[in-house]
C-alpha positions as CSV (number, residue, x, y, z in Angstrom):
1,X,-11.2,-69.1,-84.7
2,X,-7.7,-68.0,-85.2
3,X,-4.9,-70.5,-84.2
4,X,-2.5,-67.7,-83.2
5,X,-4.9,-66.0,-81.1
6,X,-5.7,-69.2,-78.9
7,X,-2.1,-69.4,-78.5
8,X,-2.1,-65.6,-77.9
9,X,-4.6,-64.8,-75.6
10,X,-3.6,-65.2,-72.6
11,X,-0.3,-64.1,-72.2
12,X,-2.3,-60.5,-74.1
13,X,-5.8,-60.6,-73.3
14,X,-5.9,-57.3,-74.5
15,X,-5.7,-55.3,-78.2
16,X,-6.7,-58.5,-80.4
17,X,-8.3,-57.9,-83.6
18,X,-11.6,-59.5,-84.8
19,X,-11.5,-62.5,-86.0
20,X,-13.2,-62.3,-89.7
21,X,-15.0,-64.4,-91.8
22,X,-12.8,-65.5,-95.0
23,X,-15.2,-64.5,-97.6
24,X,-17.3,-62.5,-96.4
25,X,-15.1,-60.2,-94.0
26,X,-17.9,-60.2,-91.3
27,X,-16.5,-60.1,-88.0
28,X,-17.0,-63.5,-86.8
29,X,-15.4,-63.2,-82.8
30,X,-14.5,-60.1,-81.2
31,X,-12.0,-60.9,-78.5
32,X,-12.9,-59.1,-75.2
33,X,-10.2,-57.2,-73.1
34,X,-10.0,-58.7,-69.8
35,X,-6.4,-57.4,-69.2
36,X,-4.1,-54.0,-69.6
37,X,-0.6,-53.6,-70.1
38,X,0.4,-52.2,-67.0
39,X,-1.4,-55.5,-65.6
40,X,0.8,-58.8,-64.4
41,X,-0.5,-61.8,-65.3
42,X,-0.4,-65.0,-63.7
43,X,2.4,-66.1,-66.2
44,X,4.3,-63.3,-65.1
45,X,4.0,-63.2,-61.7
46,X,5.7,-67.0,-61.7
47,X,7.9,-65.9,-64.2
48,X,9.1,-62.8,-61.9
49,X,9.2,-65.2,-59.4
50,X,11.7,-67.5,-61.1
51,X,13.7,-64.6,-62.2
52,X,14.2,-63.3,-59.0
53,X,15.1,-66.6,-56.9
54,X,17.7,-67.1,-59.7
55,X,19.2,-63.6,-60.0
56,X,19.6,-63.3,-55.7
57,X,21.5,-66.7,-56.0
58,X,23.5,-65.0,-58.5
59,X,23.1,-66.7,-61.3
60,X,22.0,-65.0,-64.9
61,X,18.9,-65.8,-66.8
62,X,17.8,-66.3,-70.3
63,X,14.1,-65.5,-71.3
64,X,12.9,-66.6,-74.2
65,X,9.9,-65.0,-76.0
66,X,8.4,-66.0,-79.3
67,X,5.9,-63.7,-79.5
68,X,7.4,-60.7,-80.7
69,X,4.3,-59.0,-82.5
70,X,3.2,-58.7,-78.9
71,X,4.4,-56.5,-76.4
72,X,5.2,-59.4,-74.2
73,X,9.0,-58.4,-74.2
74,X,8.8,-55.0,-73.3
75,X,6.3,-55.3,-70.5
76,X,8.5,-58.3,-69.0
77,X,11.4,-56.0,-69.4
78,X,9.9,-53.5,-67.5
79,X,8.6,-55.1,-65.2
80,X,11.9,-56.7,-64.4
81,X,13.6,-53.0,-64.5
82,X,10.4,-52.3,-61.6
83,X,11.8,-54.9,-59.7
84,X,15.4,-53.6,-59.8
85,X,16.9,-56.8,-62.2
86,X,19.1,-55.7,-65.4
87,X,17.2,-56.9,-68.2
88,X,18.0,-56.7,-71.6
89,X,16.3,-57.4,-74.8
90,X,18.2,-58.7,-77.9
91,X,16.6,-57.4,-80.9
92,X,16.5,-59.0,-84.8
93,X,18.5,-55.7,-85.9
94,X,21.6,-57.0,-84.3
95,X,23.3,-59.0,-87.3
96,X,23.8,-62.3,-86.6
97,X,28.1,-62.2,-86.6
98,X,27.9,-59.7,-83.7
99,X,25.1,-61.1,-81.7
100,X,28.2,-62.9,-79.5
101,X,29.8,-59.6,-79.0
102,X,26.6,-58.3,-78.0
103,X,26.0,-60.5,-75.1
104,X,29.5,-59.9,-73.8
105,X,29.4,-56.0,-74.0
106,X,26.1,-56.5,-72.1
107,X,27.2,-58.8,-69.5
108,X,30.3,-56.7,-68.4
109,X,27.6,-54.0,-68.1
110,X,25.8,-56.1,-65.6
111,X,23.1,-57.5,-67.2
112,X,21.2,-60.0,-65.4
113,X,18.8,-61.3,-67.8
114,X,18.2,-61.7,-71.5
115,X,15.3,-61.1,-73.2
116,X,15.1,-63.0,-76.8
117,X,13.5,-64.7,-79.6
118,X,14.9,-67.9,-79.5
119,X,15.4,-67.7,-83.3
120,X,17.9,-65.4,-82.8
121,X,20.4,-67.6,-80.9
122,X,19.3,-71.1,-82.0
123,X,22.7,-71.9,-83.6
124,X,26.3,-71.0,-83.1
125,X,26.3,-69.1,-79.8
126,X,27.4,-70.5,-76.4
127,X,25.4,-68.8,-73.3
128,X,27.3,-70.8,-70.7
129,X,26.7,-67.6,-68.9
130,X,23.1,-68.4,-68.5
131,X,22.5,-71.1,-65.9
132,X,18.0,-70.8,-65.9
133,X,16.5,-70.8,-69.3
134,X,13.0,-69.8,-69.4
135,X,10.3,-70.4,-72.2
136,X,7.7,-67.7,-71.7
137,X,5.8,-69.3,-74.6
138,X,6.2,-72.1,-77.1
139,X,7.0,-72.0,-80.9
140,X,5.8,-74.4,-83.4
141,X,9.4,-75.3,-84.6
142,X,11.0,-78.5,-83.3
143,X,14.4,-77.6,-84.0
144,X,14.3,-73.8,-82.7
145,X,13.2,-75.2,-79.3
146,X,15.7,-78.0,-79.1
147,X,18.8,-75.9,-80.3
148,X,17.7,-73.1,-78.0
149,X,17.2,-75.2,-75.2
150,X,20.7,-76.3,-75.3
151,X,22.2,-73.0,-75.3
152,X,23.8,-73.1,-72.2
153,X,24.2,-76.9,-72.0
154,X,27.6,-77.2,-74.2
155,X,30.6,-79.1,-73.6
156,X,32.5,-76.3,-72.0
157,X,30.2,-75.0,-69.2
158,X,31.1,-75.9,-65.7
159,X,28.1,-75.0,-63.7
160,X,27.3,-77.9,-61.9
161,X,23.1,-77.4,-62.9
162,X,21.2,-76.0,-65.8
163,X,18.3,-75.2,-65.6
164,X,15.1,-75.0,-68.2
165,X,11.4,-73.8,-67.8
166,X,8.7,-74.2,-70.0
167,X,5.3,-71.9,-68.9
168,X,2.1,-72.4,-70.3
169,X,-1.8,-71.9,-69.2
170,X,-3.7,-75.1,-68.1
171,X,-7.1,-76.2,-70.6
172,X,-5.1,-73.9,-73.6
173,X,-4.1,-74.4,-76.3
174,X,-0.5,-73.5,-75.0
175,X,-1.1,-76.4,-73.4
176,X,-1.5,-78.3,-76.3
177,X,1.3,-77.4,-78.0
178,X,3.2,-77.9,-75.2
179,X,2.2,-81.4,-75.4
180,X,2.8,-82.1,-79.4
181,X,5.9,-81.1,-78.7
182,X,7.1,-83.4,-75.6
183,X,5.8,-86.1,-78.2
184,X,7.9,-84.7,-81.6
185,X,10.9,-84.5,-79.1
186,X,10.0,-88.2,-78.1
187,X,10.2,-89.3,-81.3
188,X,13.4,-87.6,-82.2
189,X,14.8,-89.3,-79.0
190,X,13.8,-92.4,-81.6
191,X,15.6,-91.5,-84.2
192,X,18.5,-90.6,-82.3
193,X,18.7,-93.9,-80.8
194,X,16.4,-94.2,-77.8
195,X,13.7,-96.5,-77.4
196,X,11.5,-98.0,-80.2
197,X,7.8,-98.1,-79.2
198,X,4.5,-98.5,-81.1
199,X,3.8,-94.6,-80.2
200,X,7.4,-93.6,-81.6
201,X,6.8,-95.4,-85.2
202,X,2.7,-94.1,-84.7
203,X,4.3,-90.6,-84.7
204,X,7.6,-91.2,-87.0
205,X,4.7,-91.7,-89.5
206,X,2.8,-88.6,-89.3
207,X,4.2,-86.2,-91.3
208,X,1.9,-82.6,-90.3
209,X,3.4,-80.2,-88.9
210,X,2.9,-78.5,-85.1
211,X,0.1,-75.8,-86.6
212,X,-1.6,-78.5,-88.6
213,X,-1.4,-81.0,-85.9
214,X,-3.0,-78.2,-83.4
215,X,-5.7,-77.7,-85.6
216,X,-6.6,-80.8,-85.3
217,X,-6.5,-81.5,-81.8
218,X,-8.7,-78.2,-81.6
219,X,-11.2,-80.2,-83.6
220,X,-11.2,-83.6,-81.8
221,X,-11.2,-81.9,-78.3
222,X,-8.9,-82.5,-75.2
223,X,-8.7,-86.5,-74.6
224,X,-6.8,-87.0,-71.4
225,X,-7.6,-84.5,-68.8
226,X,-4.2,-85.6,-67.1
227,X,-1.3,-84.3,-70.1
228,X,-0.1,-81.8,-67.6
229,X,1.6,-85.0,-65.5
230,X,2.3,-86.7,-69.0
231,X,4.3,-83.3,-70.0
232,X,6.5,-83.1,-67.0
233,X,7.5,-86.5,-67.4
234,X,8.0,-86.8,-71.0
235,X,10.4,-83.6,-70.4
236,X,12.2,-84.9,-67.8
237,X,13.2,-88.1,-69.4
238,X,14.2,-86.1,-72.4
239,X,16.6,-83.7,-70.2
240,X,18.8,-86.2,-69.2
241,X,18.6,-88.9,-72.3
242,X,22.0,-89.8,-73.7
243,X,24.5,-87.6,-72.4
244,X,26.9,-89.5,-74.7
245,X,24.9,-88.6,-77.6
246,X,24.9,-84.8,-76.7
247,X,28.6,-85.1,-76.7
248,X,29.2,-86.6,-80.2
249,X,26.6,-84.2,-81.6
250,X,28.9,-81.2,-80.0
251,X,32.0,-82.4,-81.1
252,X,30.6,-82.8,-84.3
253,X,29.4,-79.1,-84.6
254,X,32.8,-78.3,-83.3
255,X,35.1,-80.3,-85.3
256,X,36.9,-81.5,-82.1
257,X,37.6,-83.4,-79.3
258,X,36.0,-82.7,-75.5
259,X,36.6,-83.2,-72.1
260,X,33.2,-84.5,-70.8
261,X,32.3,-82.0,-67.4
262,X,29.6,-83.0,-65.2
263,X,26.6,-81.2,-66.3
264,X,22.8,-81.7,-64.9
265,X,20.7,-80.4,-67.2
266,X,16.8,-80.0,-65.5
267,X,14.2,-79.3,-67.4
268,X,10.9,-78.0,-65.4
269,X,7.5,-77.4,-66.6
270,X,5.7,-74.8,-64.9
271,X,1.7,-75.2,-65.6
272,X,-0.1,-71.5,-64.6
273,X,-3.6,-71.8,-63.3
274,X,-6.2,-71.1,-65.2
275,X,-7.0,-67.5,-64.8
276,X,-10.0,-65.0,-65.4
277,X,-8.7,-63.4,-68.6
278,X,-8.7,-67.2,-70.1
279,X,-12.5,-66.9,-70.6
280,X,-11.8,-67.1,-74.7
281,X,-11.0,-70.6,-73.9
282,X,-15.1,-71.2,-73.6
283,X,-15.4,-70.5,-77.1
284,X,-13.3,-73.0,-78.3
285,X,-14.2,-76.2,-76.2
């Protein structure tokens, strides 16, 4: 069964192709529609929710979306447009050099939220503007997710709290990846001088990447029914580890000196319940 569309599923139950034999082209799984466009999911609903708590305090909110071959931008956009918030999406046609001018012609014309692929801003902008970062879905790149999550956590922002949400579907394989990465970000916490432990050098050794590593887990089956706690607090440790560290790494990217502001960083994971349109799950256990 197709890696992708385990990941996909359910945030699109809908409009999937077959999944085909290698050889032989036969159609080995036909993925059922259990949802429509014009249909909120349960991911939604909490990530509308979020939105909306956020944007009446009056704070600004950046929504990351990986997905982009699925039309999970535009139906959050307009949802969000529904629900009378300015939301706008970045696209990958803006050239990187004027992605920064970009945000600020769009802010002065009141937009509330951002819609992007993290990609797009996972080096060289500040978005101290954005004060609630959302992660609608996960990537497979280590990197992309640490660089974007740090977007509006730089040296120069003085809001007193940032924010960051990570969504996923319980029993998924969302959930999974969610997971692999808590532990890959553990282990660069080693590297970067946290805490040596027999899991850290387990994992420093292991040299697959996040697709390969989900194929596996796939294979051996869920072992701890209870990851969803383990995630939360694997994350939260991780939010607020080495402030000092986060510092030098700044000053080196900028070449200078810092006045240290006091920043609280939270990072939140956000488990969805399972829901009906997750029924592709069944095939896979």
């Amino acid at each position: 069964m197709s890696l992708n569309l385990m990941m996909a599923y359910p945030d699109q139950p809908y409009g999937h192709k077959p999944v085909v034999h290698p050889v032989t082209a036969d159609p080995i799984l036909v993925p059922e529609d259990s949802g429509a466009p014009e249909e909120q999911t349960e991911k939604d609903r909490r990530t509308l929710e979020i939105i909306r708590r956020k944007v009446n305090a009056g704070e600004r909110v950046l929504l990351y979306v990986n997905w982009v071959r699925l039309d999970s931008r535009t139906r959050l956009k307009r949802f969000l447009t529904d629900a009378g918030i300015r939301a706008e999406i970045m696209e990958d046609t803006v050239p990187p050099r004027g992605r920064e001018e970009w945000v600020a012609n769009h802010l002065r014309q009141g937009m509330q939220v951002m819609i992007v692929n993290p990609n797009l801003v996972e080096t060289g902008l500040d978005l101290n503007d954005f004060t609630t970062l959302i992660f609608y879905d996960m990537a497979f790149k280590l990197f992309t997710f640490r660089q974007a999550s740090r977007r509006s956590w730089r040296i120069n922002q003085t809001a007193p709290r940032v924010e960051v949400y990570i969504l996923y579907y319980r029993h998924t394989m969302q959930e999974r990846a969610v997971r692999l990465m808590a532990s890959k970000l553990a282990v660069a916490g080693v590297i970067e001088g946290g805490v040596l432990t027999d899991e850290g050098l387990a994992a420093m050794s292991e040299s697959e990447d996040m697709t390969s590593a989900l194929a596996r887990e796939l294979a051996e089956g869920i072992r701890h029914e209870d990851a969803v706690e383990d995630i939360a607090a694997s994350f939260r440790k991780m939010a607020v580890l080495h402030p000092a560290q986060e510092r030098q790494v700044q000053e080196a990217e900028c070449g200078q000196q810092s006045v240290p502001v006091s920043v609280r960083k939270e990072t939140k994971i956000r488990p969805v319940p399972p829901a009906e349109q997750l029924s592709l799950w069944e095939l896979a256990g």
